[in-house]
KOLPA-806936 format. One record per residue (C-alpha): residue in three letters; residue number from 1; y, x, z. Coordinates in steps of 0.001 Angstrom, whole numbers. Each point is the difference from the previous one (the first is absolute). Last residue first. Layout:
BEGIN
     r     k         y         x         z
   ALA   NUM         Y         X         Z
...
END
This chain:
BEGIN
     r     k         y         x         z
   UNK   559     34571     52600    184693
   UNK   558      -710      1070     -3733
   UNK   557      2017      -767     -2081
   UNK   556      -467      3120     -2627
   UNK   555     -2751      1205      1918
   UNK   554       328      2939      2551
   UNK   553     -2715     -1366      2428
   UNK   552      1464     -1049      3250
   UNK   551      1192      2113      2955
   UNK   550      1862     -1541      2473
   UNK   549      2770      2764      1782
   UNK   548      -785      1889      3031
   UNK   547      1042      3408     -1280
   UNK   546      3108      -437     -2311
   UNK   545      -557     -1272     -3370
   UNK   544      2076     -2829      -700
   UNK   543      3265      2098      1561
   UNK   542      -592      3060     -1614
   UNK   541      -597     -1711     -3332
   UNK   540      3583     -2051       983
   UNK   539      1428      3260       657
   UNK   538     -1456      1342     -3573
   UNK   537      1222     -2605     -1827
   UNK   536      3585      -150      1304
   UNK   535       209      4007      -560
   UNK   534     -1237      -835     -3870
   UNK   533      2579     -2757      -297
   UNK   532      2882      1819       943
   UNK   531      -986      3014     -2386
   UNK   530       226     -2507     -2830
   UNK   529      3140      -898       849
   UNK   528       934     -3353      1114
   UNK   527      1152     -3300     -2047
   UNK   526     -2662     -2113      1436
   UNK   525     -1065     -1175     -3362
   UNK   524       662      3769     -1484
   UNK   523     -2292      1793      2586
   UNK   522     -2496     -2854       116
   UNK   521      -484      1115     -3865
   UNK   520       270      3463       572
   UNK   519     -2457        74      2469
   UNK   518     -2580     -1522     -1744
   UNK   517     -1149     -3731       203
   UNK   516     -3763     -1497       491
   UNK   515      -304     -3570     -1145
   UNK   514       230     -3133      2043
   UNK   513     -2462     -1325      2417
   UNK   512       625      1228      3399
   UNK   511     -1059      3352       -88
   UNK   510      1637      1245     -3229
   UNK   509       -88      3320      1142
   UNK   508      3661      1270       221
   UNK   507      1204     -3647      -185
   UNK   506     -2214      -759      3390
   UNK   505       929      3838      1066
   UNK   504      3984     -1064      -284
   UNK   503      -578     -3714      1302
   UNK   502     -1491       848      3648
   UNK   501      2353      3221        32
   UNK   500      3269     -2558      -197
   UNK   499     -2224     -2634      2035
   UNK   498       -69      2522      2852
   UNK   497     -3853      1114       359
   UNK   496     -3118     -2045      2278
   UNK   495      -767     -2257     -2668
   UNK   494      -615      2696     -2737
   UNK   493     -2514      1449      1676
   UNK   492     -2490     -2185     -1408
   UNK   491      1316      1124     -3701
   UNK   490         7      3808       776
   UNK   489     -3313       172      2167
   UNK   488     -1500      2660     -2517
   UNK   487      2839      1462     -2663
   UNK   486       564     -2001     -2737
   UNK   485     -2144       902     -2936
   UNK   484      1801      2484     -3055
   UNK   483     -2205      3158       600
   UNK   482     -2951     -2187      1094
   UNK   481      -226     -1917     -3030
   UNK   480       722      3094     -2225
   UNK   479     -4140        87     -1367
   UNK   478       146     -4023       -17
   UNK   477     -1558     -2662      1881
   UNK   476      -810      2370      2979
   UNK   475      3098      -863      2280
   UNK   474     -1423     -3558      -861
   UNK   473     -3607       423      1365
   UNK   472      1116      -493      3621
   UNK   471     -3241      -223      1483
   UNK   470      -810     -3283      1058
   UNK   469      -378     -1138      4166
   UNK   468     -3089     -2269      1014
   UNK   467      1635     -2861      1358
   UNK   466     -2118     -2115     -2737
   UNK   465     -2969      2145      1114
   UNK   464       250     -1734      3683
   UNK   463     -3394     -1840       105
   UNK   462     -2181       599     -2820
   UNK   461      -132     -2850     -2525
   UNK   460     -3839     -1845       119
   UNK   459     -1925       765     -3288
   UNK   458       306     -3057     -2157
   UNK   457      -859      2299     -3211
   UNK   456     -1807      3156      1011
   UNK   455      3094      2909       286
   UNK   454     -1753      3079     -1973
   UNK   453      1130      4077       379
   UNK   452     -2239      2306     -1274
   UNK   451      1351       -14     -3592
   UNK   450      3588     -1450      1029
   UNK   449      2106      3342      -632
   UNK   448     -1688       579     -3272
   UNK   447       242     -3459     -1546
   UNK   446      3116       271      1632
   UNK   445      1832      2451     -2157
   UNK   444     -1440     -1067     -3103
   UNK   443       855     -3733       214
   UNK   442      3012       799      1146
   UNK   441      1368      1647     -2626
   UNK   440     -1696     -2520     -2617
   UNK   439      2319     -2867      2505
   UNK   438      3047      2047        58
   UNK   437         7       903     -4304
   UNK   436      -632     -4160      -349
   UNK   435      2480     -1096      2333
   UNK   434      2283      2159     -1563
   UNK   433       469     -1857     -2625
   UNK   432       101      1091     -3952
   UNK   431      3259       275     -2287
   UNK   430      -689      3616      -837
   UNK   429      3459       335       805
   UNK   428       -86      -788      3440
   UNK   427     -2042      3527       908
   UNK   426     -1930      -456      3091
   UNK   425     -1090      3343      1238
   UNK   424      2162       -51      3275
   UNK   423     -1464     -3721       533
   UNK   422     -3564      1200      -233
   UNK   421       962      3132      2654
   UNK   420      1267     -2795      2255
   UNK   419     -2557     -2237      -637
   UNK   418     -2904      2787       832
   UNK   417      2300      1038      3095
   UNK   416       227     -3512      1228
   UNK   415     -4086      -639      -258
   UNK   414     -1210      3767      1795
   UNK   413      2879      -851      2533
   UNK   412     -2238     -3641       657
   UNK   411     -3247      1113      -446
   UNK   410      1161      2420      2737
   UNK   409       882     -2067      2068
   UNK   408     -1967     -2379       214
   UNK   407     -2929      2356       357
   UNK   406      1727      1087      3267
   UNK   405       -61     -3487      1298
   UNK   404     -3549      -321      -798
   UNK   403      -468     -2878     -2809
   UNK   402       -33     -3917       404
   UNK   401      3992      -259       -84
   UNK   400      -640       891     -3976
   UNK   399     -1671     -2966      -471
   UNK   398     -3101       370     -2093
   UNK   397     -1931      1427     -2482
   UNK   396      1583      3123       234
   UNK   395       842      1067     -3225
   UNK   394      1017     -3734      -600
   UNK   393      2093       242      3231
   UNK   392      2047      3588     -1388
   UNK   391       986     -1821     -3084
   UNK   390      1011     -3160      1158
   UNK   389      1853      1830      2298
   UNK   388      1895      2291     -2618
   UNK   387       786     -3150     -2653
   UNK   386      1703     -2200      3032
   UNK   385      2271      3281       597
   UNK   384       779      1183     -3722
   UNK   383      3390     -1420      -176
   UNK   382       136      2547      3036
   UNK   381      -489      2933     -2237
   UNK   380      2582      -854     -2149
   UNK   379      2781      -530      2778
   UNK   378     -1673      3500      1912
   UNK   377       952      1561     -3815
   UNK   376      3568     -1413       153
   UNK   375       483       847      3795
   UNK   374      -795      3839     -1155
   UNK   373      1909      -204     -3444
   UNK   372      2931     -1133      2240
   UNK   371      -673      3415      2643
   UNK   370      -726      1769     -2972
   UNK   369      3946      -463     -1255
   UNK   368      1457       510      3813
   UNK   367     -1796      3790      -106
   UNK   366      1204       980     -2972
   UNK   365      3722     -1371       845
   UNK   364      -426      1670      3088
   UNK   363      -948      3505     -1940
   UNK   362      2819      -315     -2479
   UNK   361      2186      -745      3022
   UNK   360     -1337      3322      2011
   UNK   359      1087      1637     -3305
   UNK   358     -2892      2733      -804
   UNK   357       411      4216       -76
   UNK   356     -2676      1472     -1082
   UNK   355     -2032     -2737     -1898
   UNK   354      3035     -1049     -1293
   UNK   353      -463     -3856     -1460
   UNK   352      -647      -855     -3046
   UNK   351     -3963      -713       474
   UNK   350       795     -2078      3172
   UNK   349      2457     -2367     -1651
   UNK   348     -2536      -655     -3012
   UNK   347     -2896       -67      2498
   UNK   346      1315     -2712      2209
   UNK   345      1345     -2093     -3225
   UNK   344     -3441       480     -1129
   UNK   343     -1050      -833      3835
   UNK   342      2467     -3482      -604
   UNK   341      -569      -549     -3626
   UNK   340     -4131      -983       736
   UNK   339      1018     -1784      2966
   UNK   338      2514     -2494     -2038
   UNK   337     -2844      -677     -2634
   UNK   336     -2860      -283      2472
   UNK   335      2408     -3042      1789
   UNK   334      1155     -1432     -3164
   UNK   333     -3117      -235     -1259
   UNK   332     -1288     -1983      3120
   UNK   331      2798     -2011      -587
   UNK   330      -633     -1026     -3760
   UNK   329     -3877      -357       442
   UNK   328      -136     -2140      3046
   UNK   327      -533       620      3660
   UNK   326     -3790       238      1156
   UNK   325      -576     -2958      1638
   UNK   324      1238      -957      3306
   UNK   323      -515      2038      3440
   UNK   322      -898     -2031      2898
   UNK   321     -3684      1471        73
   UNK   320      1791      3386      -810
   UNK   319      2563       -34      2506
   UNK   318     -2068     -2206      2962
   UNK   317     -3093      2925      -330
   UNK   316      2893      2954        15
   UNK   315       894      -967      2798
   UNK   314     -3322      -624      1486
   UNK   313      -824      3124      -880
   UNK   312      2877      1633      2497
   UNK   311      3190      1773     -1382
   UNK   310       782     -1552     -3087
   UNK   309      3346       218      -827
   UNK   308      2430     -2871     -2107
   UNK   307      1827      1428     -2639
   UNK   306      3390     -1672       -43
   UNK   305      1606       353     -3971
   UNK   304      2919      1864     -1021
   UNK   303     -2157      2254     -2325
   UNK   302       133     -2878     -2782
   UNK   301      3440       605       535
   UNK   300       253      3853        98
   UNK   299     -2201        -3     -3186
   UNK   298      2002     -2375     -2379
   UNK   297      2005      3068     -1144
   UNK   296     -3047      2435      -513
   UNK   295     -1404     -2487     -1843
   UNK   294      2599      -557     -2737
   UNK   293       846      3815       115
   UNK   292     -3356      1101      -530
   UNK   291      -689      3773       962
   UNK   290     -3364       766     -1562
   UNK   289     -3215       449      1999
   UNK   288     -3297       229     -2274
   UNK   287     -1844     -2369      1715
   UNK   286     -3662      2123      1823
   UNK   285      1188       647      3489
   UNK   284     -2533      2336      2096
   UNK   283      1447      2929     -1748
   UNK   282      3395     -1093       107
   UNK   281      -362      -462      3761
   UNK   280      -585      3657       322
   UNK   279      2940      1008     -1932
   UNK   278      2167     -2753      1702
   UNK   277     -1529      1181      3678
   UNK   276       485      4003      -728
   UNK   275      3871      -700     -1529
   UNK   274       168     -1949      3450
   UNK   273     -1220      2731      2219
   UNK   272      2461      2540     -1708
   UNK   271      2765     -1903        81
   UNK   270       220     -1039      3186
   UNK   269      -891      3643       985
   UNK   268      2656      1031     -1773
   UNK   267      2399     -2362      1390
   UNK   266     -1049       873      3851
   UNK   265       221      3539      -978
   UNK   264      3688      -579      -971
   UNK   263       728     -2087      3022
   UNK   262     -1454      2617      2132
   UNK   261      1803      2974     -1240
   UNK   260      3142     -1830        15
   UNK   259      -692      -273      3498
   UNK   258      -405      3949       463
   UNK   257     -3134      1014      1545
   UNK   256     -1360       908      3369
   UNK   255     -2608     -2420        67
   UNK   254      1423     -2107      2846
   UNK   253      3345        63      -703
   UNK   252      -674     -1170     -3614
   UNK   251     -1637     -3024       915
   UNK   250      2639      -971      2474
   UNK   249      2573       944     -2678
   UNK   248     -2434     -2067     -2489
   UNK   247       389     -2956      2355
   UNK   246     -3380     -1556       926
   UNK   245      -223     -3494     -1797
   UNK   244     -3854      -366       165
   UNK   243      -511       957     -3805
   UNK   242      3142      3107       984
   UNK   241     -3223      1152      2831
   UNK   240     -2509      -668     -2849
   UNK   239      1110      1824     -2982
   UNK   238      1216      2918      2254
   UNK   237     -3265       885      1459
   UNK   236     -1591      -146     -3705
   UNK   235      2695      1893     -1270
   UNK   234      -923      2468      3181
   UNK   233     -3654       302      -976
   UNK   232       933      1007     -3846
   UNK   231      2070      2896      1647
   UNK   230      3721      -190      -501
   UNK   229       855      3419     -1499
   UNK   228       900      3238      2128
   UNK   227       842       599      3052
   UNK   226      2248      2701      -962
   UNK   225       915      2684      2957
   UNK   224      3604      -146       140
   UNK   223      1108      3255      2010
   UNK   222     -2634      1682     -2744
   UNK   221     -2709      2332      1797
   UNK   220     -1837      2534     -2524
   UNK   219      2016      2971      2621
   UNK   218      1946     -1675      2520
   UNK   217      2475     -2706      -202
   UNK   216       790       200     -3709
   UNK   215      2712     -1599     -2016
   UNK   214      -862      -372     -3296
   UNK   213       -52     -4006      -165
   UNK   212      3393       164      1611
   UNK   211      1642      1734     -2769
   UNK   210     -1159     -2890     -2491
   UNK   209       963     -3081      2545
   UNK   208      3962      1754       229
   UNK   207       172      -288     -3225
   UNK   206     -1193     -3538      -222
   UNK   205      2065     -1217      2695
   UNK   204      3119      1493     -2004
   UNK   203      1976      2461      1750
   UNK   202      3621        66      1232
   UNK   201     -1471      -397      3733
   UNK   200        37     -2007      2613
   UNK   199     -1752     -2824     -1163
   UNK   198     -2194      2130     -2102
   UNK   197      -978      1529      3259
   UNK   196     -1356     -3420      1199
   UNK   195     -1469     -1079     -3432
   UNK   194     -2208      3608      -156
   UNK   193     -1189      -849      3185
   UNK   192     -1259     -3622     -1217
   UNK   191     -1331      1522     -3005
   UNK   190     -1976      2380      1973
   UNK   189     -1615     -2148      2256
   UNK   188      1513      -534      3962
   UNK   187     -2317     -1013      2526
   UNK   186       133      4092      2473
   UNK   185      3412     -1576       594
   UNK   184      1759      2880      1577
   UNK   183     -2021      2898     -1169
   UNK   182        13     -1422     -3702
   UNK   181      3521      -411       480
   UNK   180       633      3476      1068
   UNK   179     -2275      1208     -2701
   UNK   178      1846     -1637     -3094
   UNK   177      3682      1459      1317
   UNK   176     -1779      3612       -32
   UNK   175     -1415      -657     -3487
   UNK   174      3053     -1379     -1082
   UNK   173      2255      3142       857
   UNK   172     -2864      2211     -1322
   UNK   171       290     -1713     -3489
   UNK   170      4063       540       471
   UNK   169      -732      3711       349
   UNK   168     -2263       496     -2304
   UNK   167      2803     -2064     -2861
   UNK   166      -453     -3524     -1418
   UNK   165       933      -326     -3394
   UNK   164      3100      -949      -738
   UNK   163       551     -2903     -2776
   UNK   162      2969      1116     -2031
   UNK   161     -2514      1408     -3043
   UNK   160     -1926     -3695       189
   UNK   159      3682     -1818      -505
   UNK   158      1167      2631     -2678
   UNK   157     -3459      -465     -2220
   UNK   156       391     -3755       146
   UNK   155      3382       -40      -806
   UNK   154     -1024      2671     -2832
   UNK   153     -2928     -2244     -1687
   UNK   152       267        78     -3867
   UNK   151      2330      3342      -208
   UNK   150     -2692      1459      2309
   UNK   149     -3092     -1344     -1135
   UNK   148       994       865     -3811
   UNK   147       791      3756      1401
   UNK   146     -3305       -43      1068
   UNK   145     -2075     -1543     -2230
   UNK   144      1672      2940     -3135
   UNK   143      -551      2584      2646
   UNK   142     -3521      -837        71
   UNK   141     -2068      -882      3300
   UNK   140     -3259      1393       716
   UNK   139     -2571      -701      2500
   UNK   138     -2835      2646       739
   UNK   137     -3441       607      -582
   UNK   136     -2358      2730      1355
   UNK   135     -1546      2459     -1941
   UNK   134      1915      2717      1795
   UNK   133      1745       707     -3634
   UNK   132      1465     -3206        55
   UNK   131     -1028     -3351     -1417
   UNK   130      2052     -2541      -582
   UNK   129       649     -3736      1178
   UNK   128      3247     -1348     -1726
   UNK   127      2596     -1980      1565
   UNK   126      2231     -2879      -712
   UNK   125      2756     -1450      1791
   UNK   124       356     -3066     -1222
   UNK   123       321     -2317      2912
   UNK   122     -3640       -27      1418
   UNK   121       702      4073       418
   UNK   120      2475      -781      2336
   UNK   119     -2127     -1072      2208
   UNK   118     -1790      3450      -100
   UNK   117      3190      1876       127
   UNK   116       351     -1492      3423
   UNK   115     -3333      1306      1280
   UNK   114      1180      3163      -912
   UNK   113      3135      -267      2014
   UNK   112      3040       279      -957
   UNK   111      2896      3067      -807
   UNK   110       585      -955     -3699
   UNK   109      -300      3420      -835
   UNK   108     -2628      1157      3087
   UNK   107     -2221     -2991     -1119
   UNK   106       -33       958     -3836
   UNK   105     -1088      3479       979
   UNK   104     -2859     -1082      1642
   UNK   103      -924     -2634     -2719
   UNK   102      -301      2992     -2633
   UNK   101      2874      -151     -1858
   UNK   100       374        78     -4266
   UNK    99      3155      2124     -1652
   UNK    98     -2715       765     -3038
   UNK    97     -2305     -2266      -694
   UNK    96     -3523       522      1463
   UNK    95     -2792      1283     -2254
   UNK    94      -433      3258      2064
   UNK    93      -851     -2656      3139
   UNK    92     -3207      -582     -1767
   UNK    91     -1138     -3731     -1083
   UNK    90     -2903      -638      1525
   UNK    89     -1010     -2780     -2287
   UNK    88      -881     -2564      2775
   UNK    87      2786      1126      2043
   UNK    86      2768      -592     -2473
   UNK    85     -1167     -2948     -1373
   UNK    84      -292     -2063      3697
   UNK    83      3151      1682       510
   UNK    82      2238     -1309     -2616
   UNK    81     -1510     -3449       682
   UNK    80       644       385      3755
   UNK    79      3614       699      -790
   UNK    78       -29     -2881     -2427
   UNK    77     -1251     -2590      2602
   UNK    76      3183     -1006      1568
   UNK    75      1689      -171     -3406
   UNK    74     -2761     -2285     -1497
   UNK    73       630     -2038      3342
   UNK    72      3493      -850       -48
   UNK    71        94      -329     -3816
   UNK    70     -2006     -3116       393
   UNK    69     -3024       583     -2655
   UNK    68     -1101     -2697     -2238
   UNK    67     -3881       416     -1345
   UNK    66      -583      -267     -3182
   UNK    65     -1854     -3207     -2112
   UNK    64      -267       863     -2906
   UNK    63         4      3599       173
   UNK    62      1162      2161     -3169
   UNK    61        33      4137      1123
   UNK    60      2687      1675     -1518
   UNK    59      -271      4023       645
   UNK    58      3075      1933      1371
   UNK    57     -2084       744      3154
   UNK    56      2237      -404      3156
   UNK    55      2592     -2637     -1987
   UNK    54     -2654     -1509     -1943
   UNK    53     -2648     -1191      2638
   UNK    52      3040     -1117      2296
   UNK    51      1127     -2466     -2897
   UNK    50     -3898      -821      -176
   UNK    49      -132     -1297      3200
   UNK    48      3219     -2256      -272
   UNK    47      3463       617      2121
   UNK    46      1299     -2123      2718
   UNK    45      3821       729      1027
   UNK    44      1483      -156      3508
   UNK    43      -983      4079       705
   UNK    42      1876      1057     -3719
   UNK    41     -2063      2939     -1227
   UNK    40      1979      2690     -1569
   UNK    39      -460      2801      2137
   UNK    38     -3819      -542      1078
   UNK    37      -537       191     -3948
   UNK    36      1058      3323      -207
   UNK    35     -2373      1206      2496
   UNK    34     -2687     -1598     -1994
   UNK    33      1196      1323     -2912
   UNK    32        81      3584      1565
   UNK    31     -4084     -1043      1408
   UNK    30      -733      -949     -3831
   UNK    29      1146      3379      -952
   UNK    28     -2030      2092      2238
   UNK    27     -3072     -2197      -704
   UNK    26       558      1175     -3979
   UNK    25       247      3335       803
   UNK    24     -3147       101      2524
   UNK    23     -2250     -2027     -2382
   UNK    22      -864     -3322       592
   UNK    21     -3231      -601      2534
   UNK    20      2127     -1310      2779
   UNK    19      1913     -2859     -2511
   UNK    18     -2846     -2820       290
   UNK    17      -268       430      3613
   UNK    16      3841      -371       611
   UNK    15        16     -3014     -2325
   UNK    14     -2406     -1524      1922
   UNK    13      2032       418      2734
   UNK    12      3525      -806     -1556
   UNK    11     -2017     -3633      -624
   UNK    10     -1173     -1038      3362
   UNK     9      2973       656      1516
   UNK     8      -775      1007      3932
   UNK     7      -457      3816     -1340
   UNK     6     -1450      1510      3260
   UNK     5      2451      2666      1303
   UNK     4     -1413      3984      -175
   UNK     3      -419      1458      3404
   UNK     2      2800      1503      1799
   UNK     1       -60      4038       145
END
């Protein structure tokens, strides 16, 4: 006995739990006009709540604002309506109308498949749920549905009556063919079998699938033992061998899975990080994020900007010492403005996308849209630079070159991270600076950090902290930094690759100065295929990657 269908309409199931308490006549008759109703319902039309209301109960109900209907869906849900009532009532089977079938004895007349009557259900077919003397309940169809169905839907009754089912003989037949291949390539999955002998056969693949899964090679021992869902641990294997530009076959090979298998738990995985990051980030982020079309617009070219990296303090020392004033009002609004729309633009796309089954291009696109509100947010916080060491030397009392190396550094992460989470918070519209919400972060973060540390003013400079190497705080900027970050050693690797793979990661990435792009975008200026472009990616990852290639931090530019 299937279980009863959720109502998916919001307003046939309240009206289902308003109607279980009537009294058995009256229920009886609203189910008939319910049945009635599937008969005259036109699938391309749209029909008001309260025009539903009245044909199943007779009463007017007023509504100002009611909800519209496709006549698609209220048919597809009628059967469950029918049986929703039905079941909660508990109707007895004495009640039914005369000339009614159990759903037994409707499979043997139209010669199908139970499983087929349930489809068939979501096209008008309606059933009742009632109880027998067993106490058990049972579906019931009434002669009037059934002769309806059949004058409504006979070329689709005489196609589904022609189909053959597959005899003992013929299941043993496949069985027999099934374990020969699995003896001679010990490899092969089920589907793929099932694809061979579909091949020679005048069965469907599918068909063919469905016997196989009940074939047995000893007792509680299928031919095609099921391995079962991708584990968490193997997304996470996945995620970084196709992140290095391993091909999914490879990938796939070497779990034991299909490749599609891979690529779709590469996407959910994708997907499932990065709805974690933006939730997370959200929390941390205190603008409330609306997709700006203005902004969003301007943001790839204020995003097509060169970042320069930091890797040693002294580095960083000749960037902010060299670094001018804070940049005015109007651009540094621009720049908070365009990376607030970006991750709302981020969210927007994620939040409408399947969570089951997600477009690897929804997922890019995703990915290339934080990867601009990432170089937009490093942009602000590097506006910041001549702000952040004035900061961290008053704390001190002193030059920052006159601390322990490893104090340095850590002042110095402690600094970046405070700015970034400052410039994350900044909201544009409150018309403020955020050289004011950095410097009170700051202030906070390394009054704490700096309360046993003290450089005495004219203190001699160690030798060798300026070589003293930073920790890459950009991958940390933001909760999805590291999910959209170039891979480590991508930009200095670039040298050593084919100009054609050179320029394809630089665009991928924006590693040479100019905003990030998606695949679909270099897809449709190089006139190729999205699928081209994802195969060209991942050799030149390969390629940038291989053992014995420079490592450098993972920064936007970073070399």
């Amino acid at each position: 006995m299937p279980a009863v269908t959720r109502l998916r309409i919001d307003a046939l199931a309240q009206l289902a739990d308003e109607l279980r308490f009537s009294p058995r006549t009256t229920l009886l008759k609203q189910v008939e006009r319910t049945e009635r109703l599937a008969r005259d319902l036109d699938v391309n039309q749209t029909y008001p709540e309260d025009w539903v209301i009245y044909r199943i109960t007779k009463h007017r109900v007023h509504k100002k604002n009611p909800m519209l209907i496709v006549g698609d869906a209220l048919l597809a849900e009628l059967s469950a309506f029918v049986e929703r009532l039905t079941d909660d009532a508990a109707i007895d089977a004495s009640s039914a109308p005369a000339g009614a079938l159990l759903l037994g004895d409707l499979c043997a007349r139209w010669r199908v498949h139970d499983r087929t009557i349930a489809r068939w259900r979501r096209l008008g077919l309606i059933a009742r749920r009632e109880r027998f003397g067993d106490g058990k309940s049972r579906l019931i169809f009434s002669g009037d549905v059934v002769d309806w169905f059949e004058r409504a839907h006979a070329v689709r009754l005489a196609r589904a009556a022609a189909r053959s089912r597959v005899s003992p003989d013929e299941a043993r037949a496949l069985a027999s063919v099934a374990a020969r291949l699995r003896r001679e390539h010990h490899d092969v999955s089920r589907n793929a079998a099932a694809r061979a002998i579909a091949a020679r056969s005048s069965r469907s693949d599918t068909t063919i699938r469905r016997q196989l899964e009940r074939v047995q090679r000893g007792p509680d021992q299928p031919l095609f033992p099921e391995r079962g869902p991708i584990t968490k641990m193997e997304r996470r294997r996945i995620a970084r061998a196709l992140r290095r530009g391993v091909s999914p076959a490879d990938v796939a090979a070497d779990l034991g899975r299909s490749t599609q298998a891979v690529l779709r738990a590469d996407r959910l995985d994708r997907a499932s990080r990065l709805r974690t990051a933006l939730v997370r980030d959200a929390a941390e982020a205190l603008p409330a994020l609306q997709v700006d079309a203005a902004p969003l617009a301007r943001a790839t070219d204020l995003a097509a900007v060169a970042i320069e990296p930091e890797p040693t303090l002294a580095a960083h020392l000749a960037l902010a010492r060299a670094a001018p004033a804070p940049p005015g009002q109007a651009l540094e609004f621009a720049l908070a403005s365009a990376h607030i729309a970006c991750v709302a633009h981020a969210r927007t796309m994620l939040d409408s996308a399947s969570r089951l089954h997600p477009r690897d291009s929804t997922i890019d696109d995703i990915e290339t849209v934080l990867r601009i509100a990432w170089r937009l947010r490093l942009r602000l916080v590097h506006t910041q630079r001549r702000i952040i060491l004035a900061a961290i030397e008053e704390r001190l009392g002193g030059e920052l070159l006159a601390t322990r190396p490893e104090v340095a550094v850590r002042l110095h992460l402690i600094a970046m991270r405070c700015a970034s989470a400052a410039a994350a918070r900044f909201d544009p519209s409150r018309r403020g600076r955020l050289a004011a919400a950095v410097g009170l972060t700051l202030g906070r973060s390394l009054a704490r950090a700096t309360r046993n540390v003290q450089a005495a003013p004219g203190r001699a400079r160690r030798t060798g902290v300026e070589l003293t190497r930073l920790t890459d705080w950009t991958i940390r900027a933001a909760a999805w930094a590291p999910l959209v970050a170039p891979p480590p050693g991508i930009a200095a690797a670039l040298i050593t690759l084919e100009p054609a793979q050179a320029q394809l990661l630089a665009a991928r990435f924006g590693l040479l100065g100019q905003a990030p792009l998606s695949r679909a975008h270099l897809a449709a200026a190089l006139g190729k295929p999205t699928s081209a472009i994802s195969r060209l990616e991942r050799t030149a990852l390969r390629h940038a990657l291989r053992p014995g290639a420079p490592m450098q931090p993972s920064g936007p530019n970073a070399r």
